[in-house]
C-alpha positions as CSV (number, residue, x, y, z in Angstrom):
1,X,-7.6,0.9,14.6
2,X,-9.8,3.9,15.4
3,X,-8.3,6.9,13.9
4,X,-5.4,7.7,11.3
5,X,-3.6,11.1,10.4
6,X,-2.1,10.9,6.5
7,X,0.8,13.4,6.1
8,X,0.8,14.3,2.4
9,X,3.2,17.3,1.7
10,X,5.4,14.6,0.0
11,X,2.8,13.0,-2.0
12,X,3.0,13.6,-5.5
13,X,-0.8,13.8,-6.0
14,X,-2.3,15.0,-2.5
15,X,-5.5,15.2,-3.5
16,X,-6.0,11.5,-4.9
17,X,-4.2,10.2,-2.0
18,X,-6.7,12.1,0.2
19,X,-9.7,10.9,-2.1
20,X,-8.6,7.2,-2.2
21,X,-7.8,6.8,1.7
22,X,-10.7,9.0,3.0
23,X,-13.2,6.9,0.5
24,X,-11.8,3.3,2.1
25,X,-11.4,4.8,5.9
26,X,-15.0,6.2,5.7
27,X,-16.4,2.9,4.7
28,X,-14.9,1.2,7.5
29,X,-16.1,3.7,9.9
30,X,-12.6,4.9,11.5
31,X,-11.7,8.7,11.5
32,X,-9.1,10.1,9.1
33,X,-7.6,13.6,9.0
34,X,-5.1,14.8,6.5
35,X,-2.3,17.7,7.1
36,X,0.7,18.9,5.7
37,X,3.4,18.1,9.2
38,X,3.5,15.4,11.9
39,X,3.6,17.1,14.5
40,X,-0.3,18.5,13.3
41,X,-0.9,15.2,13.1
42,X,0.1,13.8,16.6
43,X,-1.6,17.0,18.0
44,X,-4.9,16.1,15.7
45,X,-5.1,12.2,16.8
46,X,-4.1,13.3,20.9
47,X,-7.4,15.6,21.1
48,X,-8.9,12.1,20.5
49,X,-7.9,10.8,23.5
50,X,-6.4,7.5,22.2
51,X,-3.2,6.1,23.3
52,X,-0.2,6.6,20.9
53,X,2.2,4.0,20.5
54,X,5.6,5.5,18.5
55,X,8.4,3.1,17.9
């Protein structure tokens, strides 16, 4: 895994998600980014050049 985008508009605490999973994805070195709509997201982890795989 290199890089993960967290969608958290349904999250009942956004804020502690984001703390908890940017804490454990820091340590392990692999960039995170957090928004409020896939398609941000998607957009976010294709400037990073890295091939998406969707079901």
């Amino acid at each position: 895994m290199q890089a993960c985008a967290f969608v958290t508009t349904h999250a009942d605490i956004p804020a502690l998600v984001k703390s908890q999973f940017e804490r454990v994805y820091k340590a392990a070195s692999i960039a995170c980014y957090f928004c409020d709509c896939e398609s941000e997201a998607l957009s976010w982890l294709a400037t990073l050049n890295y091939f998406l795989e969707t079901d």
